[in-house]
C-alpha positions as CSV (number, residue, x, y, z in Angstrom):
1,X,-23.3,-6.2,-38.2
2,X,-23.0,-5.0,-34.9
3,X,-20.2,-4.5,-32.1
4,X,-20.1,-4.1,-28.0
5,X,-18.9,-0.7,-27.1
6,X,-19.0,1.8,-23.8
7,X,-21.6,4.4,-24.8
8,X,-20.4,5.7,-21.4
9,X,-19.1,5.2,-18.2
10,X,-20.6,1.8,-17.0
11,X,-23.2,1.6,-19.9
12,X,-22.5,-1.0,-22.5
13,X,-24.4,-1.4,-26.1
14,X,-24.6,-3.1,-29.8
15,X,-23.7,-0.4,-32.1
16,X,-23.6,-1.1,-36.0
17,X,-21.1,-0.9,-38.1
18,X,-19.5,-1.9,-41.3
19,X,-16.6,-3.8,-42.2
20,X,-13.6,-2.3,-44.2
21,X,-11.9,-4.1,-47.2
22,X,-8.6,-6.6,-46.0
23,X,-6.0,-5.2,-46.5
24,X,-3.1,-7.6,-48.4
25,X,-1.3,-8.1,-45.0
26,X,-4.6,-8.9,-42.7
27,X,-7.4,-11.7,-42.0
28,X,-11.0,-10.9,-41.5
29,X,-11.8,-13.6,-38.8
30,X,-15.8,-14.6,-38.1
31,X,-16.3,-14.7,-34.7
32,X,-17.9,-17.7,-32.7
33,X,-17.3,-17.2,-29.3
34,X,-15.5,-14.7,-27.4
35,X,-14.7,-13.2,-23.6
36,X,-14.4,-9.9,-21.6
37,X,-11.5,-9.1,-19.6
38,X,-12.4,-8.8,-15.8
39,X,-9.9,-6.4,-14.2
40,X,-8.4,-3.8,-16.3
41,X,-11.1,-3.3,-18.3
42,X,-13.8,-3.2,-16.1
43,X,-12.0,-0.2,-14.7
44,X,-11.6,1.3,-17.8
45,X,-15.5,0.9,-18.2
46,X,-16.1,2.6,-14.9
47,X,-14.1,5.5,-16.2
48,X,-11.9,4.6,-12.9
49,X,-8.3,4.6,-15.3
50,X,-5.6,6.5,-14.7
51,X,-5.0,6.5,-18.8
52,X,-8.1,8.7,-19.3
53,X,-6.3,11.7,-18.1
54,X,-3.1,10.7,-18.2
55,X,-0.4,8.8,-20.7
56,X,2.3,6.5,-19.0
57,X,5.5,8.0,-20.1
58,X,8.3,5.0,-20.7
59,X,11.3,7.4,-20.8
60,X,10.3,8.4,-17.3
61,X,8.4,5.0,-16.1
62,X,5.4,7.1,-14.7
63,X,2.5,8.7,-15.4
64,X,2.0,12.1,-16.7
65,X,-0.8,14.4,-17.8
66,X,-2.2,14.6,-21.2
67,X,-1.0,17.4,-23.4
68,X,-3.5,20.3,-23.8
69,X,-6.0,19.3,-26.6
70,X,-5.0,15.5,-26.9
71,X,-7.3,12.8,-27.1
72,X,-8.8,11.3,-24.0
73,X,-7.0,8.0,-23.1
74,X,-10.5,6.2,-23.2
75,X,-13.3,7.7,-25.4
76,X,-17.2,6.6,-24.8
77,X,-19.0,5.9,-27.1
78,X,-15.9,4.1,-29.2
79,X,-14.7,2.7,-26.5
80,X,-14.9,-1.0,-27.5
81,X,-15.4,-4.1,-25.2
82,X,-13.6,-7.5,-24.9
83,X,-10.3,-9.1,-24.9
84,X,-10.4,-12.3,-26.7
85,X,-12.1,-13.9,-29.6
86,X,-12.1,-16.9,-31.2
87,X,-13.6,-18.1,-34.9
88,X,-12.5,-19.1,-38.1
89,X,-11.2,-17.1,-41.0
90,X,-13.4,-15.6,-43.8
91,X,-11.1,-13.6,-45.9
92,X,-7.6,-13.5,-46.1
93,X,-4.7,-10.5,-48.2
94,X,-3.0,-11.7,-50.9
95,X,0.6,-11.7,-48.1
96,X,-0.9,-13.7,-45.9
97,X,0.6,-17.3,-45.9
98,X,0.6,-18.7,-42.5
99,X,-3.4,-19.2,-42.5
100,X,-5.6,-20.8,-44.6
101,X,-9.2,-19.8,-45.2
102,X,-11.2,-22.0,-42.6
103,X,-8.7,-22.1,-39.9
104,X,-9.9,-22.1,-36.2
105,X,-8.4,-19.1,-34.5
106,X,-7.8,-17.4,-31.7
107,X,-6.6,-13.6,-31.0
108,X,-7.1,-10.7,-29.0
109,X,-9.9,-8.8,-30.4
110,X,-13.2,-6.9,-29.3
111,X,-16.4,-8.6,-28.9
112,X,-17.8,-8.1,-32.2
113,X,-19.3,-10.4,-35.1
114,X,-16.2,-9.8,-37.6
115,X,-12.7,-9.2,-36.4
116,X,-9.8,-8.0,-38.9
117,X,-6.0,-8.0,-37.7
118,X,-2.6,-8.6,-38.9
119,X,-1.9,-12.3,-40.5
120,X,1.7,-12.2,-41.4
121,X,4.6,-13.0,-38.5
122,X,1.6,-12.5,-36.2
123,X,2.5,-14.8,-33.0
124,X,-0.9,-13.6,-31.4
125,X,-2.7,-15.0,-34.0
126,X,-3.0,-18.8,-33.3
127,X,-4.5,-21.3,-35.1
128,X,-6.3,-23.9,-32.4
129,X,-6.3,-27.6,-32.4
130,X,-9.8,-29.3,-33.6
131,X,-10.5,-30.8,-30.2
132,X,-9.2,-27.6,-28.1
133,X,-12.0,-26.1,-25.8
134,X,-12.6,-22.3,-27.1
135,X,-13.0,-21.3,-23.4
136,X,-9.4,-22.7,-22.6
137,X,-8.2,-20.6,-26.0
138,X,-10.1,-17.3,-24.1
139,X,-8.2,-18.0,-21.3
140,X,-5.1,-16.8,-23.0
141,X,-5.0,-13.7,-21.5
142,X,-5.6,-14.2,-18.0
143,X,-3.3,-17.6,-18.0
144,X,-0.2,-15.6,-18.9
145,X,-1.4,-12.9,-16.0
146,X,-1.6,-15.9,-13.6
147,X,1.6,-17.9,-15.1
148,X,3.9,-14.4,-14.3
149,X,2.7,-13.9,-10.9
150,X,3.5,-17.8,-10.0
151,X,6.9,-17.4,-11.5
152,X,7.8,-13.7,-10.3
153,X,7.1,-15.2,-6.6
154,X,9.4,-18.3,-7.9
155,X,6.9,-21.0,-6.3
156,X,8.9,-24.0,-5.8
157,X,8.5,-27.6,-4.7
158,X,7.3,-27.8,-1.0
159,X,6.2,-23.9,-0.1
160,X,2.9,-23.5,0.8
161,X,0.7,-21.1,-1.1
162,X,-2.2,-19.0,-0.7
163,X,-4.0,-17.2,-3.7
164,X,-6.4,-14.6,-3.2
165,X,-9.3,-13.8,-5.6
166,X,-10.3,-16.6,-7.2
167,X,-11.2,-15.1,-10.6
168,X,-10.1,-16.4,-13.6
169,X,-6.4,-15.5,-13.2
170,X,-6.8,-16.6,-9.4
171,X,-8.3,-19.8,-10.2
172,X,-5.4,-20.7,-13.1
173,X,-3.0,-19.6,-10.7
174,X,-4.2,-22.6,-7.9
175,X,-3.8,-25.0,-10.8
176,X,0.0,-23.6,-12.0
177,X,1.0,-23.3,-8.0
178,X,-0.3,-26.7,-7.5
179,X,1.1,-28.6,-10.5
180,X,5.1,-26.6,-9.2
181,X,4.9,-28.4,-6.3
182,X,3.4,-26.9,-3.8
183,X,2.7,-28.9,-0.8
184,X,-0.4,-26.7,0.6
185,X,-2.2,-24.5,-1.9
186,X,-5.1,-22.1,-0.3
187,X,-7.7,-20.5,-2.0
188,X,-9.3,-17.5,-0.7
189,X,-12.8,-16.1,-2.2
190,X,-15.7,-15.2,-0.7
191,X,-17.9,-17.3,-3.4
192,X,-18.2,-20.6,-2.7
193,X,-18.7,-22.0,-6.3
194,X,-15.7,-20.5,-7.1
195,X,-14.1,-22.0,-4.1
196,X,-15.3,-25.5,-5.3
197,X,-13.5,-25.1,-8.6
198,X,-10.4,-24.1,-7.1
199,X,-11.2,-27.3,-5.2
200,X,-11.6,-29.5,-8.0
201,X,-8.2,-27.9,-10.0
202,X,-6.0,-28.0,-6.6
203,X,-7.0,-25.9,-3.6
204,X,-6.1,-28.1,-0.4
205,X,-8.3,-25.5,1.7
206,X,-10.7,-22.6,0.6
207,X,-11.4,-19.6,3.1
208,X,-14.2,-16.9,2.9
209,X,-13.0,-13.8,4.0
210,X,-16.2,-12.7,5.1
211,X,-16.0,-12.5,9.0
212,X,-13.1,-14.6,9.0
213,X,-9.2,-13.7,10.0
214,X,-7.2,-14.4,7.3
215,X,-4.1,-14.2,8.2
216,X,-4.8,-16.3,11.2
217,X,-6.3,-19.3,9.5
218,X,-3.2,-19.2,6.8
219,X,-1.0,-19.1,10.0
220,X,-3.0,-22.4,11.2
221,X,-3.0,-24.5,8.2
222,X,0.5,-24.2,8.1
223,X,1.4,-25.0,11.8
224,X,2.0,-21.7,12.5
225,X,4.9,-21.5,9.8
226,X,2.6,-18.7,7.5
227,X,2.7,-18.7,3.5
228,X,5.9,-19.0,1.3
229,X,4.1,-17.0,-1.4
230,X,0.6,-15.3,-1.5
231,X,-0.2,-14.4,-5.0
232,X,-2.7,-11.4,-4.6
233,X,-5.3,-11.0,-7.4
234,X,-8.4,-9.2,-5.6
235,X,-7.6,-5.7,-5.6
236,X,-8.6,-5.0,-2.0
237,X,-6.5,-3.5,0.7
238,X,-8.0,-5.7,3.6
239,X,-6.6,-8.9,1.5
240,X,-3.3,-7.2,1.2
241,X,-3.6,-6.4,4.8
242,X,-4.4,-10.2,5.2
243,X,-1.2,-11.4,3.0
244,X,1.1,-9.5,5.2
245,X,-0.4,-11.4,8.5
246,X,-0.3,-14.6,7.2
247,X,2.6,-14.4,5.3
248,X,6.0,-16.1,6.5
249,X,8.4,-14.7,7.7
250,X,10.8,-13.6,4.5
251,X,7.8,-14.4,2.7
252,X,6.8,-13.0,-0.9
253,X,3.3,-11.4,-1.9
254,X,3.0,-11.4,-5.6
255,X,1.1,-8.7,-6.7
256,X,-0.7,-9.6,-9.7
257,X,-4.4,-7.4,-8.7
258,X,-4.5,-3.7,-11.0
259,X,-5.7,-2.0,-7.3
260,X,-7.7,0.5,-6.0
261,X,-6.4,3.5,-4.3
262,X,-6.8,2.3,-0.5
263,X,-7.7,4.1,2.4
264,X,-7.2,1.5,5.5
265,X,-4.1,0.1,5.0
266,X,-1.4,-0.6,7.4
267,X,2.3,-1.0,6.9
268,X,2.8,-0.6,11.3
269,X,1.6,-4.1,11.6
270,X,2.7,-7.6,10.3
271,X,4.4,-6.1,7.6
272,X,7.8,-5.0,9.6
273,X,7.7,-8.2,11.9
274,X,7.5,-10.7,8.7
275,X,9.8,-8.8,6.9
276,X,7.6,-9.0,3.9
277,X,8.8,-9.1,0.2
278,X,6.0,-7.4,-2.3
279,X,6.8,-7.8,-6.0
280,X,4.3,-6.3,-8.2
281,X,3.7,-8.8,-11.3
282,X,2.6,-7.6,-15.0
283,X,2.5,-10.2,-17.3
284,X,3.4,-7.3,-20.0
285,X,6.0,-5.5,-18.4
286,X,9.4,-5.7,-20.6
287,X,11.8,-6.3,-19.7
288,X,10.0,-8.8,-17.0
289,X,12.0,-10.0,-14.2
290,X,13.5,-13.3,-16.4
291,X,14.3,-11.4,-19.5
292,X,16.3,-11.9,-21.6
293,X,15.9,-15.5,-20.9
294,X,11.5,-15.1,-20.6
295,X,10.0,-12.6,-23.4
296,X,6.7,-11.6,-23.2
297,X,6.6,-13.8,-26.7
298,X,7.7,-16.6,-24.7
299,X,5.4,-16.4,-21.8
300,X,2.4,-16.4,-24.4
301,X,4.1,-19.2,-26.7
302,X,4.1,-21.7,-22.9
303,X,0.9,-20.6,-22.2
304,X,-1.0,-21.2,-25.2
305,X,0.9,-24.4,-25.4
306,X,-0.4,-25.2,-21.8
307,X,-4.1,-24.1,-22.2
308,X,-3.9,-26.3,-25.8
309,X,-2.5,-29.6,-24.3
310,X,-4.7,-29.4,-21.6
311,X,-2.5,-29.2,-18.9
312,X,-4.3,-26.3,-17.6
313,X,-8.3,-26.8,-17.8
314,X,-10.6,-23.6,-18.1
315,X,-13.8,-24.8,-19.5
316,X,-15.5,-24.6,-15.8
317,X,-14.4,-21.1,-15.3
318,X,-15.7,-19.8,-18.1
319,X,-19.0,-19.0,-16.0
320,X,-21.7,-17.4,-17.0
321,X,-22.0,-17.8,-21.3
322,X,-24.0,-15.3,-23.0
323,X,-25.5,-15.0,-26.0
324,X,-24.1,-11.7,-28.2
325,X,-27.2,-10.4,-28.3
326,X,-27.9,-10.1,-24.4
327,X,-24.0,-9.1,-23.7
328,X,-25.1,-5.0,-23.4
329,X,-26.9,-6.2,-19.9
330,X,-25.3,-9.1,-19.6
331,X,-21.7,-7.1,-19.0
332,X,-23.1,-4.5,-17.4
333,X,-24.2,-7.0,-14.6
334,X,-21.9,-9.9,-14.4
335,X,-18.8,-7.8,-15.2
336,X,-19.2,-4.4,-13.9
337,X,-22.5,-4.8,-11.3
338,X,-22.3,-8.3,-9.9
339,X,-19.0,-9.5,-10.5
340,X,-19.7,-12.1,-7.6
341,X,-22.3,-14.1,-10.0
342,X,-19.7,-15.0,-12.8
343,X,-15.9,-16.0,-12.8
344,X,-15.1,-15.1,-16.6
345,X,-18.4,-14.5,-19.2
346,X,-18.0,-16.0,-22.2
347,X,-20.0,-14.7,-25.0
348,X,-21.6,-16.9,-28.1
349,X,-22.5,-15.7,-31.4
């Protein structure tokens, strides 16, 4: 059997490897189909992470080096790939009572063709309706990225809205803004397939970046008034540079993006005169802003409940789908090289 791992930085491969016995407490699950994540990990894979050097240190709430002789934070050539899987179970420990051999599931897991985690008091583990699209169930991640950014900005009824990066957790994040309330929702993306999804799930307007002032054209759709709430998922510094022109005054910019350092960025500007509100949102940060009131269980518990009633609808985003065999070249250029030709690669085995 083989598995997707990071032989090194940016160079992905199959790699064999064999199974080890379940233990009484765990479920060996057979994957069918499964998904990279986009942002974190891609950076992770371009050796670009901070946690390769350094640990984040909770007591102090900030990153610190390594101790002399420790592990690397990210190791290539074990380094495995991908965020989400989903299949049916194979085997099962004698503890395990919440699944039954045969179940459809979905988890977190690595791209690979077996996949063996916990089964007992395991809320990550979910068992999937028989009619629920698997790329909706790989959407799990990114939905509860998007969901957390739309609440930490506190969207509500009437504000206009502007999402940037129109990625999968951009794209879910037009369709939660829009379904809030929100009176103008505005995509911005410099891909215009992508634009015509966020189209179809909600966008009132799309803009391309591309030779275009942002802020400016935010500031014009909204009769000069500016965003309520940006919800920034690109990563860039221009678009940040853009959200603080064409935000409102007293505005928010909800920070969802894991950024690159930047090296043109401006504070002298717009930010000052629209007395700009940044909040930087983590889906996995706890306590999160809501808490005690919103866990992180609870924000996966409304998601997955979302993603399987189909209030939210992924199965379009889920663009391009691979084949396991070609995913070695198939990451390296639609998640790492050419992140422009795909939205979120799915993967079927």
């Amino acid at each position: 059997m083989k598995k997707l791992i990071a032989t090194q930085p940016r160079v992905a491969a199959l790699v064999e490897y064999q199974d080890r016995p379940v233990a009484e407490h765990e479920v060996k699950i057979r994957v069918r189909f499964g998904a990279p994540k986009h942002g974190t990990e891609v950076v992770d894979f371009r050796a670009a992470s901070p946690f390769i050097d350094e640990e984040f240190n909770s007591e102090w709430q900030l990153f610190c080096p390594r101790p002399d002789g420790a592990a690397r934070g990210i190791e290539f050539g074990k380094f495995q790939l991908g965020n989400m899987v989903v299949g049916e179970i194979v085997e099962k420990g004698s503890a395990v009572t919440d699944y039954q051999l045969g179940d459809r599931v979905c988890t977190y897991g690595p791209l690979q063709e077996t996949v063996i985690v916990n089964g007992v008091d395991n809320y990550k583990l979910r068992i999937m309706p028989q009619d629920a699209a698997w790329q909706n169930a790989v959407c799990y991640d990114p939905a509860q990225f998007a969901m957390s950014g739309v609440r930490d900005a506190n969207v509500r009824v009437g504000d206009y809205v502007v999402v940037i990066g129109l990625g999968a957790i951009g794209q879910i994040a037009v369709q939660l803004a829009k379904k809030a309330g929100a009176s103008v929702v505005i995509g911005v993306d410099p891909i215009a397939h992508r634009c015509d999804i966020a189209r179809r799930h909600g966008a009132d307007f799309c803009l391309n970046p591309v030779g275009t002032d942002v802020g400016l054209e935010i500031k014009t759709l909204t009769g000069k008034q500016g965003a309520d709430v940006i919800i920034e998922t690109s990563g860039h510094s221009d678009a940040l540079q853009s959200a603080l022109r064409g935000l409102a005054y007293g505005g928010t910019i909800s920070y969802v993006a894991f950024a690159k350092p930047f090296t043109s960025l401006n504070f002298g500007r717009e930010a000052h005169f629209n007395n700009a509100k940044i909040v930087f949102s983590r889906a996995c940060s706890e306590p999160n802003p809501d808490y005690p009131r919103w866990s992180r269980k609870r924000i996966e518990n409304t998601c997955w409940e979302l993603l399987m009633n189909g209030y939210l609808a992924c199965e379009d985003l889920i663009d391009p789908v691979v084949t396991f065999a070609s995913s070695p070249e198939s990451y390296m250029k639609y998640v790492d090289q050419h992140p422009e030709l795909s939205i979120k690669m799915g993967v079927t085995f």
